[in-house]
N, C-alpha and C positions, 0 to 999 in steps of 0.2 A: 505480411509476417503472420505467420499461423500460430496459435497458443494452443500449445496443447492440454487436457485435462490432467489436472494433477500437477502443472508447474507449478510452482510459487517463483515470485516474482518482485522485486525491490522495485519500485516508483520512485524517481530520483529526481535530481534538479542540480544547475550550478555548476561551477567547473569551479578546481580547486578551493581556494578558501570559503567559496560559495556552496561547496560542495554539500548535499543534503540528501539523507532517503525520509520522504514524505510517507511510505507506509509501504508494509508488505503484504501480498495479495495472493490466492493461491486458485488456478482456472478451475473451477466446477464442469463444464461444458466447453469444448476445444472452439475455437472460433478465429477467423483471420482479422487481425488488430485494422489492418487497413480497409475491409469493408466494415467495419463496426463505425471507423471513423466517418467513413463517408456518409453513414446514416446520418450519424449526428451531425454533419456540416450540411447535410439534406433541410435538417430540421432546423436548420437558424441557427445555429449555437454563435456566440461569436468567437471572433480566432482569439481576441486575448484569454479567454477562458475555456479554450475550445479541449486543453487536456484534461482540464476538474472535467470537464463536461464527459467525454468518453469513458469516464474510470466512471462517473455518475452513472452513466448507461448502463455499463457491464453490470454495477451493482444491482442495477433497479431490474436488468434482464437473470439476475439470478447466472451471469456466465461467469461473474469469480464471487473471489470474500476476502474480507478485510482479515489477516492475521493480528492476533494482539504481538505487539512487538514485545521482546525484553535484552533491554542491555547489560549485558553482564562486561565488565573488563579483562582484561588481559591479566593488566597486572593484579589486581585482585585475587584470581586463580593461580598464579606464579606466587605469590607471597602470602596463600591462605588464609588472604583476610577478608572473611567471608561471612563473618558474623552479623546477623541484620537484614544478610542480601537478598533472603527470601521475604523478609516483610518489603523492605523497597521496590522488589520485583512487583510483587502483589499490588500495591500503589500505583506502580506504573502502567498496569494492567488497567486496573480498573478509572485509570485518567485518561487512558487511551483509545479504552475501546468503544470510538462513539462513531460507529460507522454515520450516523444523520449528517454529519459534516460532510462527507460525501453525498448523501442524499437530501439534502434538503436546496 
């Protein structure tokens, strides 16, 4: 599967109630996901950690970046209650954006 530069990209997990995106990502440099993986399972990675490990890779190769997320709702927007939401956004930013959890 080839990524191209300039996507962004949701990293997910779980299937319905489990359902979760662990972070959004956006390619720096195009590259194909399934030879990137084979590097890392090259290099010992083990399989239970084997996905942190490839998104570790791409980081530390400089081929994506970690996006800071922000959750804004629906209904929020629908009912104008909106007052606050840029201090909370800003909080969520800055609790969030700790790319070393992926690199370290």
């Amino acid at each position: 599967m080839e990524l191209k530069k300039g996507l962004v990209f949701a990293l997910v997990s779980g299937e319905y109630s489990d359902f979760g995106i662990t972070g959004l990502f956006r390619v720096l440099e195009s590259f194909d996901l399934q030879a990137e993986r084979e590097l890392v399972v090259r290099s010992g990675s083990k399989p239970d950690f084997l996905g942190c490990a490839v998104i570790r890779h791409l980081l530390l190769q400089g081929k994506i970046e970690e996006l800071p997320p922000v959750e804004i709702h629906i209904d929020d927007i629908e009912s104008g209650d909106l007052d606050g939401t840029e201090d909370w956004i800003m909080e969520e930013l800055e609790a969030t954006r700790d790319i070393e959890r992926w690199a370290s």
